[in-house]
N, C-alpha and C positions, 0 to 999 in steps of 0.2 A: 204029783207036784203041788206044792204048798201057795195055796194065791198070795199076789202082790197086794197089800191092800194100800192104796193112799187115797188119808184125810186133805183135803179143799180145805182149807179152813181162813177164817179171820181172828186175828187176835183178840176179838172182842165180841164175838159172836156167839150167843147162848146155845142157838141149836148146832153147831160146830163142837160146843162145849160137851152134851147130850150123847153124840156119837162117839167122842174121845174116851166118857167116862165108859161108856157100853165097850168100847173096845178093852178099856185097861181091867174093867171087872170079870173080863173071859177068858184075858188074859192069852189075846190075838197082838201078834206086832204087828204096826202098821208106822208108816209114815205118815208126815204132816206137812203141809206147804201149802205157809201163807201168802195172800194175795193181798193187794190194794182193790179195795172195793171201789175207790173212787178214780182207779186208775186202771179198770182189768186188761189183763194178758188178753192179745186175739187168741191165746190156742185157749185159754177160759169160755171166752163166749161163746167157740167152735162148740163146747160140748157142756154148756149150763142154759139149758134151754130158757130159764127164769132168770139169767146170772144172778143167780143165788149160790151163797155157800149155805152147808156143807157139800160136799161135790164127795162121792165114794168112788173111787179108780180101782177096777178090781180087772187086777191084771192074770190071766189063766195059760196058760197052755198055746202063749203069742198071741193071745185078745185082749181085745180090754172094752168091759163093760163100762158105763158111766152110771150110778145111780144117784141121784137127785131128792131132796126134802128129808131134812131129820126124822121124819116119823116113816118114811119105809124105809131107810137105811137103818131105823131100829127095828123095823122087823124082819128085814133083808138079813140081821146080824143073828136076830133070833133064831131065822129059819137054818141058817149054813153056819154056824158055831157050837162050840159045845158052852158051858156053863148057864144054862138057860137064865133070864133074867125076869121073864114073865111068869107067873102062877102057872099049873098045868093043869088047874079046873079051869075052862070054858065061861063059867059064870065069874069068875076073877079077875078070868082076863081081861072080861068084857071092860068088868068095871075098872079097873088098871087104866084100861086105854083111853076109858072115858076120864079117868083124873090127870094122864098125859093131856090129852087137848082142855083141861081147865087149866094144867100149869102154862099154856102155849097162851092162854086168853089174859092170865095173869101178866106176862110178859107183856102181852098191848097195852095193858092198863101202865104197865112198869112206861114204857113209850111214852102215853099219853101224859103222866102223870109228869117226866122231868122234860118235855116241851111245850108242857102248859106257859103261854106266853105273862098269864098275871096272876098276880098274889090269889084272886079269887076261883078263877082257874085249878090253879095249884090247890088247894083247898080244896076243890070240888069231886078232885081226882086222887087227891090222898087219901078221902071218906070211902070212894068209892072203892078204892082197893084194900084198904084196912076191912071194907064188908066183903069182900071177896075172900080176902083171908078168916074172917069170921067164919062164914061156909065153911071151909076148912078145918076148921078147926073142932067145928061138929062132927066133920066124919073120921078126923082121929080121935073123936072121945069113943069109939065102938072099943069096948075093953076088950074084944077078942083078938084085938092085933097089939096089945098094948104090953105084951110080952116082949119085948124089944124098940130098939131107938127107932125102927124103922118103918115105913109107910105099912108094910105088911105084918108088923113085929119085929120079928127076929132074920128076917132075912129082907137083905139089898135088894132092890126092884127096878125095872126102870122108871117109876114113877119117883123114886129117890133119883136116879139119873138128872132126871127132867128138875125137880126143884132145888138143886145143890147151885144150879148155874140162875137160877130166881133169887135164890136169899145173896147172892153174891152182892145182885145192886142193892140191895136190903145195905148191906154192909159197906157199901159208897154212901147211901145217902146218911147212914150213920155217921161218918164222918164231917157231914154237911150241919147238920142238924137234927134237934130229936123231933119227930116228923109223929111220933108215938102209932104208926102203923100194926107193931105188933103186940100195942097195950092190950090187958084182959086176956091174952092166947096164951095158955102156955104150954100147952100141947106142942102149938106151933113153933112157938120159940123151942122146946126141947129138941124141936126135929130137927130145926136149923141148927142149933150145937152142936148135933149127932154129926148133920152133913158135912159141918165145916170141918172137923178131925178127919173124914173122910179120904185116904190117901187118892184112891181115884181121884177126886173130886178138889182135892187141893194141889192135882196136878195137871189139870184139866186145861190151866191158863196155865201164862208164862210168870217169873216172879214180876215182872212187871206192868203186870195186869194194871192195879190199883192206880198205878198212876196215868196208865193212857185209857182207862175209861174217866178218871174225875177230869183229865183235859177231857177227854169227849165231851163228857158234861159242860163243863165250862163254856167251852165252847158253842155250843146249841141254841147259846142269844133267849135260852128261857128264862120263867122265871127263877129255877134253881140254878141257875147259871150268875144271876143275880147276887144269887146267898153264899156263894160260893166266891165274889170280889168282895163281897163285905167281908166272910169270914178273914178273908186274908189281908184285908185292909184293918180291919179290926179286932182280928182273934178268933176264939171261937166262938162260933155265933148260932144259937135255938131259935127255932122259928117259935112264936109264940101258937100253942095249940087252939085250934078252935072246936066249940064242943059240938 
């Protein structure tokens, strides 16, 4: 018998994002059911120890397991599916896993950076995640992977997984302002072009993603919350870059 699988997910949750694309690239049907994070179900908190999404419901033979945190639910998916997604050398995977949890530290910086409360703030944390992406950008110049759009080359990875649902906010705060985050990269910018054609990964959200994260944003009383009533009071509006 074929397991049940259902996605926990939030409409706007990147690691929710992570386990969507791993499913659709294996090409596993699963369900999805979203929740109000700010209003959870009691039968949610019964079985999200962290109440955190993603939540994996793997339904078997009248059980149901609960697995919890995007990084073992990808390798929960790794270990019990077919189309593997990880390299099958050891020393690849290692390092795989190790640029998964840089994409995840990424994503805090992405936090930090649009609830920084001031102009200077803001600034502070745009630098530091533009040097974050910098790092990056060194370990796609290795020309041995440069045989394809993707983090490995020529073949999809979940380390692609992980940063197709990263450049997304990339592509809200484009909207906001040029923020010049992925100035001088163009490794990195080519990978994001790759990810965004991406059929997984441009189905990962719903079409109306775009607009309930820039309210999110909006909303957040930060400083890009800020830039985002001028824009709209004003047009469109570039933050002047600082060098």
């Amino acid at each position: 018998m074929t397991d049940k699988l259902i996605l926990v997910s939030h409409p706007l949750c990147p690691y929710v994002q992570r386990a969507a694309i791993s499913l659709t690239e294996k090409g596993v049907p699963f369900e999805r059911v979203d929740i109000d994070l700010a209003d959870k179900p009691v039968w949610f908190k019964a079985i999200s120890p962290l109440g955190k999404v993603p939540l994996l419901r793997v339904q078997r033979n009248g059980d149901e397991t609960t697995i919890f945190e995007s990084a073992v639910i990808l390798e929960f998916l790794e270990e019990t599916q077919a189309s593997p997604l990880h390299p099958s050398d050891p020393y690849a995977r290692a390092r795989h896993r190790a640029w998964i949890e840089y994409g995840s530290a990424i994503l805090n910086a992405i936090g930090r950076l649009y609830s920084a409360s001031t102009e200077a703030g803001f600034l502070a944390e745009s630098r530091a995640l533009s040097g974050m992406f910098d790092r990056l950008e060194v370990e796609l110049a290795d020309g041995v992977r440069r045989s394809g759009p993707w983090f490995a080359g020529d073949r999809f990875s979940l380390v692609d997984a992980v940063y197709g649902p990263v450049f997304r906010y990339l592509d809200a705060f484009d909207r906001i302002g040029d923020f010049g985050i992925l100035d001088g990269k163009p490794r990195v910018q080519a990978w994001r072009r790759a990810l965004s054609e991406r059929p997984s990964i441009k189905h990962a959200v719903a079409p109306d993603y775009p607009q309930r994260l820039h309210a999110f944003l909006q909303a957040k009383g930060s400083f890009l919350s800020s830039l985002i009533r001028q824009g709209e009071q004003a047009g469109p509006f570039a933050l002047a870059r600082s060098a």
